[in-house]
C-alpha positions in Angstrom: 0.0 0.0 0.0 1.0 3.6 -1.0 2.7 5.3 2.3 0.6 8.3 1.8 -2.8 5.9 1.6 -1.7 4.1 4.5 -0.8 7.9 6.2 -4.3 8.9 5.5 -6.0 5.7 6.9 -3.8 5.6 9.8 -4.6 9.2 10.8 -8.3 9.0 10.4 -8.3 5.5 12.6 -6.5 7.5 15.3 -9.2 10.1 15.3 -12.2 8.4 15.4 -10.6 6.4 18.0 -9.1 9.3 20.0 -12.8 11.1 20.4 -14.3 8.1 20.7 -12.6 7.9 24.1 -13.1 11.9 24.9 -16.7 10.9 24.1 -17.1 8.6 27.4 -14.5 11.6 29.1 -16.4 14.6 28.3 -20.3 13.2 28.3 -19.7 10.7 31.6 -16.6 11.8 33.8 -19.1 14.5 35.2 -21.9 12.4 35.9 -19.3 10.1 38.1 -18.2 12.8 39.9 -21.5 14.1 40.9 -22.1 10.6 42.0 -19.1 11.0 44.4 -20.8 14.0 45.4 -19.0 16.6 44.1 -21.2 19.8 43.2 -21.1 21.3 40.5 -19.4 24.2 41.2 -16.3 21.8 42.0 -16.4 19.5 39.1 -17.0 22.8 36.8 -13.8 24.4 38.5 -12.0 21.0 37.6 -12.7 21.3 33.8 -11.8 25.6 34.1 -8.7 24.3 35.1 -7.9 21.9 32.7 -9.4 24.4 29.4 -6.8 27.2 31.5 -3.8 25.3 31.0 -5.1 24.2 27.9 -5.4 27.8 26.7 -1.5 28.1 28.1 0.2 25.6 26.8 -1.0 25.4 22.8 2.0 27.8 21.5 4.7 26.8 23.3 3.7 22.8 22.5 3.6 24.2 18.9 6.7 26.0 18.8 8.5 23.1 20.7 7.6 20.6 18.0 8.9 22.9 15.2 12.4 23.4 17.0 12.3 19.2 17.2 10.7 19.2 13.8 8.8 16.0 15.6 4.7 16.2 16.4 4.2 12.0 16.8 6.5 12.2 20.6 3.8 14.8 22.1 0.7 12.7 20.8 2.2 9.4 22.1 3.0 10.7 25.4 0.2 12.5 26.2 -1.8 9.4 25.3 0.0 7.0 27.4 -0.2 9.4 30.5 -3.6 9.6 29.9 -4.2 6.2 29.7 -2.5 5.6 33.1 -4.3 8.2 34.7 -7.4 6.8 33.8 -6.9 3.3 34.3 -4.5 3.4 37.7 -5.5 6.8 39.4 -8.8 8.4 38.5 -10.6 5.0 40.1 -9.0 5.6 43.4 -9.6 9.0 44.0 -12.9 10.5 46.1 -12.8 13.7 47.2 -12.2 17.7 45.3 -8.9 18.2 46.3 -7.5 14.9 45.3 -8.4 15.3 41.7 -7.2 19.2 41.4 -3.6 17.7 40.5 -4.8 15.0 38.6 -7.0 17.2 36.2 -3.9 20.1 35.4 -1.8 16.9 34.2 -4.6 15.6 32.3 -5.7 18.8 30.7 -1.9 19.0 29.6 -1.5 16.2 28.4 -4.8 16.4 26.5 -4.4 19.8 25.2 -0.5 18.7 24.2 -2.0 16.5 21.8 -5.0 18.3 20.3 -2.2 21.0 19.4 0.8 18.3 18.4 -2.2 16.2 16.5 -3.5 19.2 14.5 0.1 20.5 13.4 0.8 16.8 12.3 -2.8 16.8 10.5 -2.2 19.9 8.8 1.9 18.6 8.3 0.2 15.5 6.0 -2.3 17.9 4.4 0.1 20.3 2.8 2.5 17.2 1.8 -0.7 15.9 -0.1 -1.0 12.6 2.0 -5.0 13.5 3.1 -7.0 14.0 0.0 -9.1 17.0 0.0 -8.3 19.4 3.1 -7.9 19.0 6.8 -12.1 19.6 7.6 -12.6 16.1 5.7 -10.0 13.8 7.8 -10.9 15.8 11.1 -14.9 14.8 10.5 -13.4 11.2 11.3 -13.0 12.7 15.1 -17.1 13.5 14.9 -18.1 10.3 13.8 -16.1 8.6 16.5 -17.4 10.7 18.7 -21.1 9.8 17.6 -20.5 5.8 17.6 -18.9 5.9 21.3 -21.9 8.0 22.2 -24.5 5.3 20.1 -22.5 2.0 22.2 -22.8 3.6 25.4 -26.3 4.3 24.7 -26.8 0.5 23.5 -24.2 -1.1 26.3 -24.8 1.0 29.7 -22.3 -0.7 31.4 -19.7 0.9 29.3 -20.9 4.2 31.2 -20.3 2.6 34.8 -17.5 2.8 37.3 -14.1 0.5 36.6 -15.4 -1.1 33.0 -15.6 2.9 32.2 -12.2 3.4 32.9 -10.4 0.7 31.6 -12.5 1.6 28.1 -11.1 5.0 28.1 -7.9 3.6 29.2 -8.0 1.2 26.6 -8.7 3.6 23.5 -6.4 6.3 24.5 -3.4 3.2 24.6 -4.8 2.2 21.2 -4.6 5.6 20.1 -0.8 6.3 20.8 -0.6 2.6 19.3 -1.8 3.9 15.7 0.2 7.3 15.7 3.8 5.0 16.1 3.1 3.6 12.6 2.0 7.3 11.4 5.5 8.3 9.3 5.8 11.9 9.3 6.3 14.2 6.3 9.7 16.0 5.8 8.1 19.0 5.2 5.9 20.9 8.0 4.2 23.9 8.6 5.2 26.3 10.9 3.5 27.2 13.9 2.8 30.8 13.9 3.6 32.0 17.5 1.9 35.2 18.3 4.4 38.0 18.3 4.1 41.3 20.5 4.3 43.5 17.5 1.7 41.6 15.8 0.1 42.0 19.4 0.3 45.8 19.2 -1.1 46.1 15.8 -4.3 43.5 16.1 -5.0 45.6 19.0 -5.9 48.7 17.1 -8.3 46.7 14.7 -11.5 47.5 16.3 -13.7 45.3 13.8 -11.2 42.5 15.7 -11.5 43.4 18.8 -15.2 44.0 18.3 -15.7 40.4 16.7 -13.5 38.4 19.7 -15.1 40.2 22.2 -18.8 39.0 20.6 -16.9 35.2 20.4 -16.4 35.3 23.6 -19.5 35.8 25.2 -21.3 33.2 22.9 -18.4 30.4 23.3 -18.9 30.8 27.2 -22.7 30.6 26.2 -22.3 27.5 24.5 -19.5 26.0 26.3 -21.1 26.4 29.7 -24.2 24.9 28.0 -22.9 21.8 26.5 -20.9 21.0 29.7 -24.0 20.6 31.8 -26.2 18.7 29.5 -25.7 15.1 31.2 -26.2 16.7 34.8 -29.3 18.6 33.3 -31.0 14.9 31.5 -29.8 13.5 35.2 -31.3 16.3 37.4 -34.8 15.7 35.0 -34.5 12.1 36.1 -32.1 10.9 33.1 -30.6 8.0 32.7 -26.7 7.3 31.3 -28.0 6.0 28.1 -30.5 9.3 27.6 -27.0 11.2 28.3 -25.9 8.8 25.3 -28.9 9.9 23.3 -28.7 13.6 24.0 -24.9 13.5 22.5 -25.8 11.4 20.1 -28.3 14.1 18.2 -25.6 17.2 18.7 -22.9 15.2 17.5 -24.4 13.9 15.1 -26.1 16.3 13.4 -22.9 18.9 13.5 -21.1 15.9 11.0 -23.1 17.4 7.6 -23.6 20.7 9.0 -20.1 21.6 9.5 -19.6 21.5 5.6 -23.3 22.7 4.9 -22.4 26.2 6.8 -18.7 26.4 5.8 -20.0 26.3 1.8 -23.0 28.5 2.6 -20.7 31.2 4.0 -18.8 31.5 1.4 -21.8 31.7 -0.7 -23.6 35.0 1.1 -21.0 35.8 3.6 -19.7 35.2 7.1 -22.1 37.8 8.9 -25.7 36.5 8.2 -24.5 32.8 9.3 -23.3 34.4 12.8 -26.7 36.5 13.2 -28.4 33.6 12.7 -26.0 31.3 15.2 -26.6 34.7 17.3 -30.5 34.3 17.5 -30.8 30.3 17.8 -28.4 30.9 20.9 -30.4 32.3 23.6 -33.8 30.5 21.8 -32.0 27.0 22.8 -30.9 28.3 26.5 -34.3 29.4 27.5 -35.6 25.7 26.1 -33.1 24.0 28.6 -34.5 26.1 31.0 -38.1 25.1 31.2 -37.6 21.4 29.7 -39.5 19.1 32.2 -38.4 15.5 30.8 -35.2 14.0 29.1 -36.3 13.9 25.8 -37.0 17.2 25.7 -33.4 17.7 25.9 -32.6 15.6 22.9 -35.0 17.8 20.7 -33.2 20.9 21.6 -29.4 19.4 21.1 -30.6 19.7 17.2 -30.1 22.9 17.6 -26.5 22.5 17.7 -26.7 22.0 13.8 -26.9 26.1 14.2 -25.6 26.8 17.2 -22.4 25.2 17.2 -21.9 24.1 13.3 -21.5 27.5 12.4 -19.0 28.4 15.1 -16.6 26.0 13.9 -16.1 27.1 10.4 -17.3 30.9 10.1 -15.0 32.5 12.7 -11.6 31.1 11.3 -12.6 32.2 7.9 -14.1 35.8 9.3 -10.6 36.6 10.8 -8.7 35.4 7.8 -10.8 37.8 5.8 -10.5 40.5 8.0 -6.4 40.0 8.5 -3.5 40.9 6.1 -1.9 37.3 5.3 1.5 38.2 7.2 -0.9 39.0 10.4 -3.0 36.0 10.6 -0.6 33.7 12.5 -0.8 36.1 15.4 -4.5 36.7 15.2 -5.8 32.7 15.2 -3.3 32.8 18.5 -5.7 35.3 19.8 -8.4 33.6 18.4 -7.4 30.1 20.1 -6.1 32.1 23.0 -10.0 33.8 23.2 -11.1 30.1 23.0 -9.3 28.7 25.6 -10.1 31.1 28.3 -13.9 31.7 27.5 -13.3 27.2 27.7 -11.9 27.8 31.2 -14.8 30.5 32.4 -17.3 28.7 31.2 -17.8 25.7 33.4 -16.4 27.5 36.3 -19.0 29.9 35.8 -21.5 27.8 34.9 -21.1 25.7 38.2 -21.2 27.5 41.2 -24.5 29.3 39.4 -26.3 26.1 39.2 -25.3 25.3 42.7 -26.4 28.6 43.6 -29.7 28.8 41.5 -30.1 25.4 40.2 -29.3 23.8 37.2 -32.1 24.9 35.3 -32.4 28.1 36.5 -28.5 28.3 35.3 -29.9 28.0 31.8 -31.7 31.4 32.1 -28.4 33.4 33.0 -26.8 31.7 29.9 -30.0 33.0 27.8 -28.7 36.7 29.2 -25.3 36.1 28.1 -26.1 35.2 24.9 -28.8 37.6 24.3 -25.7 40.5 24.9 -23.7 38.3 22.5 -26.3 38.5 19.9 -26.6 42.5 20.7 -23.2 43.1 20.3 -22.9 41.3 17.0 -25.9 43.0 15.6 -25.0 46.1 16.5 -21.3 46.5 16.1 -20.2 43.7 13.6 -19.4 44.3 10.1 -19.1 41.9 7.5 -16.0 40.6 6.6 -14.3 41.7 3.2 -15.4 41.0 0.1 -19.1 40.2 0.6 -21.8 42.3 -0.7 -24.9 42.8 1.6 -27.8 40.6 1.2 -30.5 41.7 -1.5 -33.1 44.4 -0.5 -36.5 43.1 -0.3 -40.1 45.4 -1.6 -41.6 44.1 1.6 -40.7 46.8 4.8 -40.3 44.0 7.1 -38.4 41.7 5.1 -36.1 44.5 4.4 -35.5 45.2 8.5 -34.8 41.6 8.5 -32.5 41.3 5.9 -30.7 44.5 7.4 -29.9 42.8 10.6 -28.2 39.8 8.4 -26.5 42.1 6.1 -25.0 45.1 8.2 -24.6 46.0 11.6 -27.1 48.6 13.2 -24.6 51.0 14.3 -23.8 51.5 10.2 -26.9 52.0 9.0 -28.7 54.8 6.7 -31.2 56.6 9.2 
């Protein structure tokens, strides 16, 4: 077999394997911990920790592996550490303050190989070893995310206690497995570290500034929302496998959408996709809030087809738009710095507000937050270069609405 076919294979097998086991991680971790009887406020102050050192460590990770001009090392490290946290420590541990350590090295280890695995992905892609672009071998991660999420649904037991852990355990060790036979390209791509000067200048670009300020009150939106799903289907008398379910229709229903809202915004611009991501936000907070039974929940996790499908694609391609080419390595380190720390607010936030409030009530304040996001963009955000504004329309209230999509209310004709 052709070394860049077997490349391509091998890289897409480690992906769907490696979210498989973030799937069990990120939807049922949580719901143990609660069971240990941690609140929420201490299990969300866990992940804030993790997502801070996350948001710490990405440039220098990236910068290390150009000076070794090696990516595979951080990956199969941070795998097997993984692996052994989560098979020999994790198990034994009970209370908050024994899992504060144990959740920094995790979160660097994990976050080590999100960044050292995307560099490598993006390394093969320019080499021409993965077909088409880096969005089609990185939709592998999705769809193992949704068939862990569909098994634990179907096999409960894979959600419980020690057979939970050595799964995880197990998937993260065949993980690291796969990436050894992954033969990296000669050539790589550079990891842009953010430079001061570049620093100085991006902070003078107010339609910049303006847009990261607006991504950072919805990601903490959406963030803090997603995190507390499972504890919201388990507070409405949930089970693990409606948990299952209720990951099962976000994740999968982001797979087609991701590529369905990338080629739309290209089509009518970046701004009218965001409005409308803007809207659907607070709609699907204020439906958490007053959802009385589980399956309630799984209707409204189609929303992240909107929601969150948009907000993986549009605000990479808004900032390269609005950014000369020599800038935009130092603005997507703002931009990944901007998601790391709303990452680490969020379930921090998030968590001593439900214990405070309740769960559900939590929901409402999240509805605020994005509601001010949604103002912010509608107000203050232009549209990126090189898109025209959407077509005016004979009908007065069509042509209001269109507006809103097209430009942003503090530019507009009186």
């Amino acid at each position: 077999m052709r070394e860049g076919k077997l490349n391509s294979i091998l890289v897409r097998t480690f992906l769907f394997f490696y979210y498989a086991g973030w799937a069990l991680v990120f939807s049922f971790i949580p719901v143990y911990l609660r069971e240990l009887g941690l609140s929420m406020g201490e299990i969300g102050s866990l992940s804030a920790l993790s997502a801070f050192i996350g948001a710490l460590i990405q440039t220098p990770i990236g910068s290390l592996s150009d000076k070794i001009k090696r990516r595979k090392p951080f990956i199969i490290f941070g795998l097997l550490i993984n692996s052994l946290i989560y098979l020999l420590v994790f198990p034994k541990l009970n209370v908050y303050r024994e899992f504060i350590f144990v959740y920094a090295l995790s979160g660097l280890c994990t976050y080590t190989i999100l960044t050292a695995s995307s560099v490598l992905i993006v390394d093969l892609s320019i080499s021409g070893e993965l077909g088409r672009d880096y969005a089609s071998s990185r939709m592998w991660g999705s769809v193992g995310f949704l068939v862990s999420i569909l098994l634990s649904g179907m096999l409960p037991m894979l959600t419980s206690g020690r057979i939970m852990f050595i799964t995880i355990s197990a998937i993260f060790l065949l993980s690291a497995l796969l990436v050894i036979f992954i033969k990296e390209p000669e050539r790589k791509v550079n990891v842009l570290a953010p430079q001061m000067r570049g620093f100085r200048n991006l902070f003078l670009n107010k339609q910049l500034l303006n847009f990261l300020f607006f991504y950072f009150l919805y990601y903490t939106t959406l963030t803090s929302a997603s995190s507390y799903v499972n504890l919201l289907v388990k507070s409405l008398g949930g089970s693990n496998r409606m948990v299952s379910f209720s990951y099962a229709m976000s994740s999968g229903i982001e797979i087609p959408f991701m590529f369905i809202m990338g080629s739309l915004s290209d089509r009518i611009g970046r701004r009218p996709l965001l409005v409308l991501a803007s809207l659907a936000l607070p709609l699907r907070m204020l439906l958490y809030s007053i959802a009385l039974n589980p399956s309630h929940i799984i209707a409204i996790q189609s929303m992240h087809s909107v929601t969150f499908a948009v907000m993986v694609v549009v605000p990479i391609a808004y900032i390269n738009d609005i950014i000369h080419l020599e800038e935009r390595g130092t603005a997507q380190g703002m931009f990944n710095m901007t998601t790391g720390f709303a990452s680490a607010l969020a379930p921090f936030l998030a968590g001593y507000i439900a214990d405070f409030v309740g769960i559900s009530k939590m929901y409402l304040f999240l509805m605020l937050l994005a509601i001010v996001s949604s103002i912010w963009l509608i107000c203050f955000i232009e549209e990126s270069k090189g898109y025209e504004p959407l077509p005016k329309s004979k009908s007065n209230s069509l042509g209001i609405l269109l507006k809103i999509f097209s430009t942003p209310l503090c530019r507009r004709e009186k």
